[in-house]
C-alpha positions as a Markdown table, in Angstrom:
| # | Residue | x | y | z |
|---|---|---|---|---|
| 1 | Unk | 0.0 | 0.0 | 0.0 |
| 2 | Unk | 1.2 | 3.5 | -0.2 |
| 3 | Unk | -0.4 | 6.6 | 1.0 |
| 4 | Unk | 0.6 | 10.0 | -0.2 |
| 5 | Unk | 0.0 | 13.1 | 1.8 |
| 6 | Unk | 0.7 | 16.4 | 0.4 |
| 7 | Unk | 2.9 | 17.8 | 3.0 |
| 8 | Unk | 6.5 | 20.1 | 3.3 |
| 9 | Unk | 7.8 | 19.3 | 6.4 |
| 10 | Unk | 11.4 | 21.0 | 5.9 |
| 11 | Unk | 8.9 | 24.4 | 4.9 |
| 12 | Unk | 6.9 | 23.9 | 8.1 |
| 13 | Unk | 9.9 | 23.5 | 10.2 |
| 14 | Unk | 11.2 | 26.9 | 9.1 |
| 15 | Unk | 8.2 | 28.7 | 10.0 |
| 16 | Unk | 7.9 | 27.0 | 13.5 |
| 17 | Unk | 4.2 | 28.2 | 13.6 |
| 18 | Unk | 1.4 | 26.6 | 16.0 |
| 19 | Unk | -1.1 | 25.8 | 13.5 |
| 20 | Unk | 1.5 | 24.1 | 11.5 |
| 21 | Unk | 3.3 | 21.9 | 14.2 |
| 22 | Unk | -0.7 | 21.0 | 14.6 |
| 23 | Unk | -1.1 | 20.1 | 11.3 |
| 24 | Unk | 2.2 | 17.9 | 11.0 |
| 25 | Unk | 1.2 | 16.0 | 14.0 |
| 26 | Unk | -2.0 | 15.5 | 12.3 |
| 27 | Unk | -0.5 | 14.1 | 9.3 |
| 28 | Unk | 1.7 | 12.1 | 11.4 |
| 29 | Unk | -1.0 | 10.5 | 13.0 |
| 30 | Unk | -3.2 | 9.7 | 9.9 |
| 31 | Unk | 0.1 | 7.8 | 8.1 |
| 32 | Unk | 0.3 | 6.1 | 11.6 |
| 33 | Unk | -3.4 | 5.0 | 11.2 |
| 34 | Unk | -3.2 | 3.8 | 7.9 |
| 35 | Unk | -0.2 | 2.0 | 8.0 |
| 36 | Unk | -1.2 | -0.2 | 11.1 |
| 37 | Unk | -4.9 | -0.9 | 9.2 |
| 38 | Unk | -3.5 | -2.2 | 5.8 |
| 39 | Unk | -6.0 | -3.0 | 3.4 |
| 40 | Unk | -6.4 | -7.1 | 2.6 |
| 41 | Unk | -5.4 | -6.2 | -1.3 |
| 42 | Unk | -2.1 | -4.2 | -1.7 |
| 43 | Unk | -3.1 | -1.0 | -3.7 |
| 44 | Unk | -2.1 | 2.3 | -4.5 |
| 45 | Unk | -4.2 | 5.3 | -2.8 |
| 46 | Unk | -3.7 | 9.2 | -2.3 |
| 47 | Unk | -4.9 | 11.5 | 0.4 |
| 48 | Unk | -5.8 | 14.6 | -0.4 |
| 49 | Unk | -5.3 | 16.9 | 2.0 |
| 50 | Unk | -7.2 | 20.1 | 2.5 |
| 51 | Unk | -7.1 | 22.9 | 5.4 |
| 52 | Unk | -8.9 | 26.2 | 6.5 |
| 53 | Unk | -12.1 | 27.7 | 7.8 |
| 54 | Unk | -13.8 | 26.1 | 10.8 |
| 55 | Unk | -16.7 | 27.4 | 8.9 |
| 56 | Unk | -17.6 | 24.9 | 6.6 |
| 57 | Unk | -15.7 | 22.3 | 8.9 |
| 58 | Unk | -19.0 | 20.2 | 9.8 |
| 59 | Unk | -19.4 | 19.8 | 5.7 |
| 60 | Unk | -16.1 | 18.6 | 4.7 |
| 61 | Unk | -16.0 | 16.2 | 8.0 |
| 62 | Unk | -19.4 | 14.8 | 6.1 |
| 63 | Unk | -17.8 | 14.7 | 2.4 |
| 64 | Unk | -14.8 | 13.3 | 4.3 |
| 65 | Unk | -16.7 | 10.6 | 5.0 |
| 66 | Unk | -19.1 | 10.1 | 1.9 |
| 67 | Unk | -16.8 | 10.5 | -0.9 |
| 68 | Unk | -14.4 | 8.3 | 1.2 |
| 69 | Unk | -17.1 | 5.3 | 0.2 |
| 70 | Unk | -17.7 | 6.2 | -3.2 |
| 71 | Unk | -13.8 | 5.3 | -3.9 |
| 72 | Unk | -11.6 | 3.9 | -1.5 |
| 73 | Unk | -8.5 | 4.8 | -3.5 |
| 74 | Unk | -9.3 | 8.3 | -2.7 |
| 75 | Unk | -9.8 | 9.7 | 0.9 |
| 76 | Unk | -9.5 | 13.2 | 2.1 |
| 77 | Unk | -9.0 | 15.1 | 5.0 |
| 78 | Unk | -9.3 | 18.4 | 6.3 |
| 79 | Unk | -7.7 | 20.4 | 8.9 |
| 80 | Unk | -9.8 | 23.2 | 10.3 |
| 81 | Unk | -6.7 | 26.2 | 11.1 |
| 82 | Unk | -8.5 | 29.2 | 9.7 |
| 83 | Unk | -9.1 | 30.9 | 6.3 |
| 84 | Unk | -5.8 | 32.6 | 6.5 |
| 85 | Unk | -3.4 | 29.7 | 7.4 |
| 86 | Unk | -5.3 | 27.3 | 4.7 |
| 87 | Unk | -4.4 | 30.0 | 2.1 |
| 88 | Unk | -0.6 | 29.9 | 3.5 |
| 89 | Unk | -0.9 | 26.1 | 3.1 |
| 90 | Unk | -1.6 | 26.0 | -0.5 |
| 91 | Unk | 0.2 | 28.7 | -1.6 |
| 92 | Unk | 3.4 | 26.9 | 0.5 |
| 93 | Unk | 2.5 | 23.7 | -1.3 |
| 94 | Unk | 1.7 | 21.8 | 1.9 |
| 95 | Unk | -1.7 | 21.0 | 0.9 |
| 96 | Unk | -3.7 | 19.8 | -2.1 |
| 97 | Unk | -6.4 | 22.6 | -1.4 |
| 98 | Unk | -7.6 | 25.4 | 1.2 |
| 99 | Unk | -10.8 | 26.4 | 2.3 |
| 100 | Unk | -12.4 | 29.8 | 3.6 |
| 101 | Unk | -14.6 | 32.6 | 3.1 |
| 102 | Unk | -11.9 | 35.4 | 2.5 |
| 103 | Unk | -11.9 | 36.3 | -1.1 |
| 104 | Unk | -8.4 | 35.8 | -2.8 |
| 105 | Unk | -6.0 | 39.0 | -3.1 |
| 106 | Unk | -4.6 | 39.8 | -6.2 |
| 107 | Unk | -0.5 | 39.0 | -5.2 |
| 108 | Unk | -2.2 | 35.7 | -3.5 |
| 109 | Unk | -3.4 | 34.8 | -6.8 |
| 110 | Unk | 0.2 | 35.5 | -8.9 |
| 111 | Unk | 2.3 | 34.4 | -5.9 |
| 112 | Unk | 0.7 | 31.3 | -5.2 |
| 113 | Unk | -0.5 | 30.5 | -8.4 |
| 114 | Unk | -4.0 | 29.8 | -6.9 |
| 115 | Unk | -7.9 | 30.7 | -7.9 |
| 116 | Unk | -10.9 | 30.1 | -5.4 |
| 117 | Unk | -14.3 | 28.2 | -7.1 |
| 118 | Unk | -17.2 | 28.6 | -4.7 |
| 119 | Unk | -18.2 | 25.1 | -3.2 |
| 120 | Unk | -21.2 | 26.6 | -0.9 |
| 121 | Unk | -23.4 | 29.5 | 0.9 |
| 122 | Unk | -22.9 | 30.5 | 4.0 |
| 123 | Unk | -24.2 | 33.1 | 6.4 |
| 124 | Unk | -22.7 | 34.4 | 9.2 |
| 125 | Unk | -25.2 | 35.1 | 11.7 |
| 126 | Unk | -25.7 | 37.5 | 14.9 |
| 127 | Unk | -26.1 | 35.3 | 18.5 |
| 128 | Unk | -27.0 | 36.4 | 21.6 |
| 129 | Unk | -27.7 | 35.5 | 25.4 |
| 130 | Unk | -30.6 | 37.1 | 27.0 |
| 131 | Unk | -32.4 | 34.5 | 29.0 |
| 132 | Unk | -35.6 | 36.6 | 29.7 |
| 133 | Unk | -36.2 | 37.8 | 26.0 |
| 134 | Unk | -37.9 | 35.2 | 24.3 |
| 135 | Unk | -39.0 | 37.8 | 21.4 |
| 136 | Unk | -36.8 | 37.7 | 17.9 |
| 137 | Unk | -34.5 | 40.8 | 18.2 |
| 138 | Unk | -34.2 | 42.8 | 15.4 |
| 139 | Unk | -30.6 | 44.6 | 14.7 |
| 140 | Unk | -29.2 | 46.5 | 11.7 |
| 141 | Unk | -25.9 | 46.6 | 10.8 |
| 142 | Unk | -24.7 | 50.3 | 11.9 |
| 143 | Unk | -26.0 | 48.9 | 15.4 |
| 144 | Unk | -23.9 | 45.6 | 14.9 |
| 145 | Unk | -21.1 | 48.2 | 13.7 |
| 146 | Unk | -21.3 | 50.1 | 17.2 |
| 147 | Unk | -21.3 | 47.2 | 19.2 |
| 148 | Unk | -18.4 | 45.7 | 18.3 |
| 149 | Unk | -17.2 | 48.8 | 18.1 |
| 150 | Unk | -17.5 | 49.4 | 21.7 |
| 151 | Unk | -20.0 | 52.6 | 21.3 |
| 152 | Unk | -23.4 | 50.4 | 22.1 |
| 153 | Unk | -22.2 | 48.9 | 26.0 |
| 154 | Unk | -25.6 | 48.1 | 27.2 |
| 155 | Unk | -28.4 | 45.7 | 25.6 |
| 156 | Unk | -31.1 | 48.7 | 26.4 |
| 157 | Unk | -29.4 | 51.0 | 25.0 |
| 158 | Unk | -31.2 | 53.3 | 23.1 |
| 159 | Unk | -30.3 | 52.4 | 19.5 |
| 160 | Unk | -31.2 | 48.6 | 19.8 |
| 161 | Unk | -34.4 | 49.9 | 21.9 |
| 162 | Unk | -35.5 | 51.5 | 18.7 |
| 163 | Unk | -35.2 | 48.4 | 16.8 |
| 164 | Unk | -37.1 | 46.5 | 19.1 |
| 165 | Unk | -40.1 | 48.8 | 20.3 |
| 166 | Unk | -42.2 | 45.5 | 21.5 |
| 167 | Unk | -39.0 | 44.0 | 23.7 |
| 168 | Unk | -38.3 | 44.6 | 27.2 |
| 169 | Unk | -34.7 | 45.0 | 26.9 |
| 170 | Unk | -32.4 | 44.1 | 30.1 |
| 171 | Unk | -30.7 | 46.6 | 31.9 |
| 172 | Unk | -27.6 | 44.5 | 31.2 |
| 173 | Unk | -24.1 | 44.7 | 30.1 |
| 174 | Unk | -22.7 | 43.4 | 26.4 |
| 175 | Unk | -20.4 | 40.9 | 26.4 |
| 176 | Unk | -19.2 | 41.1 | 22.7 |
| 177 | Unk | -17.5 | 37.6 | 21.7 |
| 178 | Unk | -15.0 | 37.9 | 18.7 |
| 179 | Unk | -13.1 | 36.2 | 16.4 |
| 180 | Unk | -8.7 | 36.1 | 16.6 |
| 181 | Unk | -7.0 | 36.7 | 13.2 |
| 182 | Unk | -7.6 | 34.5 | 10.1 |
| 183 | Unk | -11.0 | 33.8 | 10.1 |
| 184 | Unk | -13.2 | 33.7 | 7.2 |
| 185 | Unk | -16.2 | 34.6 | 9.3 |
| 186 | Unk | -14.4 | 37.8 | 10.0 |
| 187 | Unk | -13.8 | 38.6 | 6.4 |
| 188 | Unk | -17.7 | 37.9 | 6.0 |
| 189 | Unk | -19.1 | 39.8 | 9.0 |
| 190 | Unk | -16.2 | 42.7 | 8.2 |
| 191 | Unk | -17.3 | 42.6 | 5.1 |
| 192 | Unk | -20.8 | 43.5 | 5.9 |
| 193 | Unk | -20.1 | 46.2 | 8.6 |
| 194 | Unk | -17.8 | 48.4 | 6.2 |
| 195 | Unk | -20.2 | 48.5 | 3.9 |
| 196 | Unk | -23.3 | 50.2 | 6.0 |
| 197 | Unk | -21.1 | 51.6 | 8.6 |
| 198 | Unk | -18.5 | 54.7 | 7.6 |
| 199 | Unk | -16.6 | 54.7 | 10.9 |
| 200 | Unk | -16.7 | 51.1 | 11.3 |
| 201 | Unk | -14.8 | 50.9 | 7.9 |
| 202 | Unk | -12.2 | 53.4 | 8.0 |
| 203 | Unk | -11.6 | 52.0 | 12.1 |
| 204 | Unk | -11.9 | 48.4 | 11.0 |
| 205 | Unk | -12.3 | 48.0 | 7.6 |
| 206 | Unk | -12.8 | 44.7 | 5.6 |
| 207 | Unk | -10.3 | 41.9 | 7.5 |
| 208 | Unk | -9.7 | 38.0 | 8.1 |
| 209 | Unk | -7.4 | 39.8 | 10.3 |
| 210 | Unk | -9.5 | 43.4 | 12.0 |
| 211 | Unk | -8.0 | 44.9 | 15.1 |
| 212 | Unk | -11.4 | 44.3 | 17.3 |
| 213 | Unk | -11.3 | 47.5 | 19.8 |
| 214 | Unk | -13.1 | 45.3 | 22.4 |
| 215 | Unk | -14.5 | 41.7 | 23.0 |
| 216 | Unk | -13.0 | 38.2 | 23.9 |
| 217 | Unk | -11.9 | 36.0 | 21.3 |
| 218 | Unk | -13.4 | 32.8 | 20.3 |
| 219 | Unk | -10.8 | 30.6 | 18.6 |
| 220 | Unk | -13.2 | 28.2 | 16.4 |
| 221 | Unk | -16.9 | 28.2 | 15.6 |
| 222 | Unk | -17.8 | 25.6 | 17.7 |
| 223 | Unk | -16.2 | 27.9 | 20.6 |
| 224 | Unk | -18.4 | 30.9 | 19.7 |
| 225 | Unk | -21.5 | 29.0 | 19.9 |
| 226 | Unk | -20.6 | 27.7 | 23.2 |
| 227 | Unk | -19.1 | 31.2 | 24.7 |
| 228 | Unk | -22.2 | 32.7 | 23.7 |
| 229 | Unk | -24.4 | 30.1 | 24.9 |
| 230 | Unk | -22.8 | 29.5 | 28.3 |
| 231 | Unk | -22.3 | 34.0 | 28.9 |
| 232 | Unk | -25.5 | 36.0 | 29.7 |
| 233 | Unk | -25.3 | 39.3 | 28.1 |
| 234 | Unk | -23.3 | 37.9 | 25.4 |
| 235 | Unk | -23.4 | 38.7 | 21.7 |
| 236 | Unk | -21.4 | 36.8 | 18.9 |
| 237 | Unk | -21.6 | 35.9 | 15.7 |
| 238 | Unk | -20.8 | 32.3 | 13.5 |
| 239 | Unk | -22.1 | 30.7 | 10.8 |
| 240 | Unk | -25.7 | 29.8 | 10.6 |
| 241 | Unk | -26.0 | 25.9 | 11.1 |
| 242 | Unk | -23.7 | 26.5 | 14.2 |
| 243 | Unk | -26.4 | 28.4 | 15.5 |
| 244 | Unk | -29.0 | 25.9 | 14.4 |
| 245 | Unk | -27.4 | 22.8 | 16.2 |
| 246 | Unk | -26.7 | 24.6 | 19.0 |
| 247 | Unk | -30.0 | 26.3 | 19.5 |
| 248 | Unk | -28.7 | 29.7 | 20.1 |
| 249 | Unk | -31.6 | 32.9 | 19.4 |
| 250 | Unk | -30.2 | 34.6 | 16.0 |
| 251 | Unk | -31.1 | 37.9 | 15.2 |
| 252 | Unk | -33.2 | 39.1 | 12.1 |
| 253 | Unk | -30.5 | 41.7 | 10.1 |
| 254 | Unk | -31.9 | 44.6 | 8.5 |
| 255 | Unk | -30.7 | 44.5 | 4.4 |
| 256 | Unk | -30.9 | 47.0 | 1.9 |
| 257 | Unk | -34.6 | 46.6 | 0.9 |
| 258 | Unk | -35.8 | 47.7 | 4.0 |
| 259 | Unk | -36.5 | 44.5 | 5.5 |
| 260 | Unk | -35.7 | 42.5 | 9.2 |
| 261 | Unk | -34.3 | 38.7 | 7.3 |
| 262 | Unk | -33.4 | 36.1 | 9.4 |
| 263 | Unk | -30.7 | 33.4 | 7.7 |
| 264 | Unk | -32.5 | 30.2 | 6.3 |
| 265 | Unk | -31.0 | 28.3 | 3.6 |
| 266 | Unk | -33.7 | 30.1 | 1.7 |
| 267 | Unk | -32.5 | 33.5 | 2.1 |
| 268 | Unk | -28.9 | 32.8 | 1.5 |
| 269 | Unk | -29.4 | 31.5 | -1.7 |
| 270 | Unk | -31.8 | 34.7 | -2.6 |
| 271 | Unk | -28.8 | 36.5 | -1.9 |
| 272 | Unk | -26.7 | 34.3 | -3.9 |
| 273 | Unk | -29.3 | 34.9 | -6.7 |
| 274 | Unk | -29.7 | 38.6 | -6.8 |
| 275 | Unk | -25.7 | 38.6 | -6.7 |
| 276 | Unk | -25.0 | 36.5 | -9.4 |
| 277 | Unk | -28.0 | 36.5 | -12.2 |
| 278 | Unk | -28.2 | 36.2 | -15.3 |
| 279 | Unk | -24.2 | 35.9 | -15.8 |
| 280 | Unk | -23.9 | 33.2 | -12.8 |
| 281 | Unk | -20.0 | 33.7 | -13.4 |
| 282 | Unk | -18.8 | 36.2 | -10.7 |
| 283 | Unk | -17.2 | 33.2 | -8.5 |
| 284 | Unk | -15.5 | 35.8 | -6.3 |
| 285 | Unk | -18.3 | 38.2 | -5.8 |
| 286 | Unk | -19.6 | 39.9 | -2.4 |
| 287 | Unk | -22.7 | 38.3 | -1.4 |
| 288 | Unk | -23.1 | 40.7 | 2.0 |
| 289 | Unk | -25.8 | 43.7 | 1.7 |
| 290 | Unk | -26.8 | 42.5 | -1.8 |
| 291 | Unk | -30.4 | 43.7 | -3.0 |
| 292 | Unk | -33.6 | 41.5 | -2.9 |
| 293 | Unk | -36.1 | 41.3 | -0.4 |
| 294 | Unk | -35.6 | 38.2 | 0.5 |
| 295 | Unk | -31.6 | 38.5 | 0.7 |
| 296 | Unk | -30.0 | 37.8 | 4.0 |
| 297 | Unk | -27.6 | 40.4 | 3.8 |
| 298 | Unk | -24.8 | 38.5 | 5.7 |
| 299 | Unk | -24.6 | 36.0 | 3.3 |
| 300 | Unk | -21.3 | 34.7 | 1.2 |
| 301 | Unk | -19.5 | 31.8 | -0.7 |
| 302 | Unk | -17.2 | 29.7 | 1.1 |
| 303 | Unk | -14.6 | 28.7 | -1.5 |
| 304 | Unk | -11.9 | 26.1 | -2.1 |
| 305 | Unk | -8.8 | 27.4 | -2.8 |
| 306 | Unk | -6.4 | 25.6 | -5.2 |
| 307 | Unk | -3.1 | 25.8 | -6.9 |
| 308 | Unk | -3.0 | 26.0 | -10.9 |
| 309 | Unk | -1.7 | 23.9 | -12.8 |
| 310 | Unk | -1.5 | 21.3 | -10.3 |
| 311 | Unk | 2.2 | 20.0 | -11.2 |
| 312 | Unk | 1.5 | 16.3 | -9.8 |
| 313 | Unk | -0.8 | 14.6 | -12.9 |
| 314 | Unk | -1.9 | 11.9 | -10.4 |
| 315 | Unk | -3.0 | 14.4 | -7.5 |
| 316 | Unk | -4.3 | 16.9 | -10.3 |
| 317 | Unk | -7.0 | 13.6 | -11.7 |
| 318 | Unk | -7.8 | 13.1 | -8.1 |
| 319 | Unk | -8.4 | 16.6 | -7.6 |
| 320 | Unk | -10.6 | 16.6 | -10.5 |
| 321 | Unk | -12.5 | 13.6 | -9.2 |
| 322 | Unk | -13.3 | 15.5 | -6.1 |
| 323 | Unk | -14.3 | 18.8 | -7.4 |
| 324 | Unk | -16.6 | 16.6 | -10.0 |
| 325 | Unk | -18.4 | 14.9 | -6.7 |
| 326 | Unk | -18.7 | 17.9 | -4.6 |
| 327 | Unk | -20.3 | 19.6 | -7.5 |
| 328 | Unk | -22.9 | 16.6 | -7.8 |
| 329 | Unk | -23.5 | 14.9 | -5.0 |
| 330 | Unk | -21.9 | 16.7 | -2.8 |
| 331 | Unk | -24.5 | 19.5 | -3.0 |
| 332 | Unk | -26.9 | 17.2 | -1.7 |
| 333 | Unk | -25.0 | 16.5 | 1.4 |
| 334 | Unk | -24.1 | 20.0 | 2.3 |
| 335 | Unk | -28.1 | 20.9 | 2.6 |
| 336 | Unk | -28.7 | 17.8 | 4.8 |
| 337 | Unk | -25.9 | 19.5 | 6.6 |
| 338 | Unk | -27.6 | 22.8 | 6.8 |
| 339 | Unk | -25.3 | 24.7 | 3.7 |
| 340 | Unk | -27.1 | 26.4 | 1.1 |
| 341 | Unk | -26.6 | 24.5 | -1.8 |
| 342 | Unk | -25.4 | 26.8 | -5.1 |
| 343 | Unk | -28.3 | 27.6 | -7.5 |
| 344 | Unk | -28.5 | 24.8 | -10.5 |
| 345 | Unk | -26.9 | 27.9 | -13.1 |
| 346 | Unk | -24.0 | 28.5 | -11.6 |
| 347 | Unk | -23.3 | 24.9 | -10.5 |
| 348 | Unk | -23.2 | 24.8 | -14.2 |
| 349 | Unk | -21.3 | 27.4 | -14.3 |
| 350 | Unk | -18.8 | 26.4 | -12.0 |
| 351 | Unk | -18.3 | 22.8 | -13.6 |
| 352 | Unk | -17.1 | 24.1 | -16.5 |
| 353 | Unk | -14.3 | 26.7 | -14.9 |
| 354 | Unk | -13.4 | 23.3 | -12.4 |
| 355 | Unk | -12.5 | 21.3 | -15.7 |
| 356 | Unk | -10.8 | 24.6 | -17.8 |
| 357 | Unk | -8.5 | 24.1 | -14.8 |
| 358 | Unk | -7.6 | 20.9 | -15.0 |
């Protein structure tokens, strides 16, 4: 048998990161595995190996496991270390693809010879503590811009009070729950703020990486849902089906039509559609604070990031096998998992730019 992970050791080694020491154990450990469970037949297989967002990490653990059935000769893996060190991992070589929310810079593109394809929707949505409020809360984003700014301290404070006439607000202090650099949920939720809120983008601006003036980090997803679930007063904000399985409240966002949305897989995809019709071809575009009444206006892509050409023909038709599935099949699983699925145009679309790559 022979395995085949995608992986630069010597490269890690010089950069004697956290996330990548974390990711070489990893690899370490899955050799380990697969050496002590040999198949019965001796055969040739490849690992692809991807890493990234925590976002979409409950998705690829599913396509981990249901693409691994459909052929056994090849598995992949994923590594959830954030949007930005995914990117640094394909660009370095050490992986076979990346995965996150942040749209690719122009010198990431040249230097790294890489281009994202959209895989999914996503929205990131705003959670919140109040044990006493059982009413939907209703905030806009200049109100989401000045708490996390540090300007709104208290949840009856007057602007949110406006919002939400029929709510007996507490008399209680904010606990605002961020994310630390690298984060594609950032890049979403930053993403959204600069564009309603003037101060909030030349203070912040649009960021995997923003300088938060105040709040307590949250490393992963999964540790935002359970800050802000476990914190009374508490206000956070992670990607919708992380709210769903958790059973967090999720505020309705106020979008450019005028409209209180709350996220559903229903109004991501509006978003998706009022972005995107009737070219279907803008794979990098911003979905946040698009038009449509229906459009959940914190609503994006979360992309797959990969390297072009691939230089390793074996790796590259494995790659190609993947990208086929997730763009079948693999739709179907990411709504039983809660993702938006993309709209049945540009998953046209986007097969035919996933071959011209190939």
């Amino acid at each position: 048998m022979m395995v085949r992970l995608k992986f630069s050791a010597s490269k890690c080694a010089q950069r004697h990161s956290g996330s990548c020491l974390l990711f070489q154990i990893w690899l370490l450990l899955l050799l380990a595995s697969a050496l002590c469970n040999p198949p019965a037949e001796a055969q040739s297989s490849i690992v692809l190996v991807g890493s990234g967002s925590s976002v979409p990490a409950p998705l690829y653990s599913r396509w981990t496991q249901e693409y691994g059935k459909r052929n056994a000769n090849i598995q992949i893996r994923y590594l959830p270390i954030g949007t930005s060190e995914g990117i640094k991992e394909i660009s370095r070589g050490a992986s076979d693809f990346g995965a996150g929310e942040a749209q690719l810079t122009e010198k990431q593109r040249k230097e790294g010879s890489l281009t994202e394809l959209p895989v999914v929707l996503i929205g990131i949505v705003p959670i919140y503590n109040l044990p006493e409020i059982h009413q939907e809360l209703r905030l806009s984003g200049d109100v989401l811009a000045e708490i996390f700014l540090g300007e709104v301290k208290m949840w009856n404070a007057p602007q949110i009070a406006k919002l939400n006439p029929d709510v007996t607000l507490p008399n209680l202090p904010i606990q605002v729950i961020n994310r630390p650099a690298g984060k594609g949920s950032n890049y979403v939720f930053t993403d959204f703020l600069s564009k309603v809120n003037s101060k909030f983008r030349s203070e912040v601006g649009v960021s995997p990486s923003p300088k938060w003036p105040v709040g307590e980090p949250a490393e992963r997803s999964s540790d935002m849902a359970d800050k802000v679930k476990n914190a009374s007063g508490a206000i956070g904000y992670v990607e919708y089906q992380y709210a769903v399985k958790a059973g967090i409240p999720q505020a309705a966002v106020l979008n450019p039509a005028g409209r209180y949305v709350k996220a559903s897989m229903e109004t991501i995809g509006a978003a998706c559609v009022a972005a995107e019709e009737p070219r279907w071809n803008n794979f990098s575009a911003s979905l946040t604070n698009v038009s449509g009444a229906d459009s959940y206006p914190i609503s994006s892509f979360t992309w797959i990031y990969l390297r072009t050409p691939e230089s390793d023909s074996v790796r590259a038709a494995a790659l190609s096998d993947l990208l086929e599935w997730i763009y079948s099949d693999g739709q179907l699983s990411a709504a039983q998992e809660g993702y938006s699925a993309l709209p049945a145009p540009m998953l046209t679309a986007v097969r035919k730019k996933a071959k011209s790559l190939q």
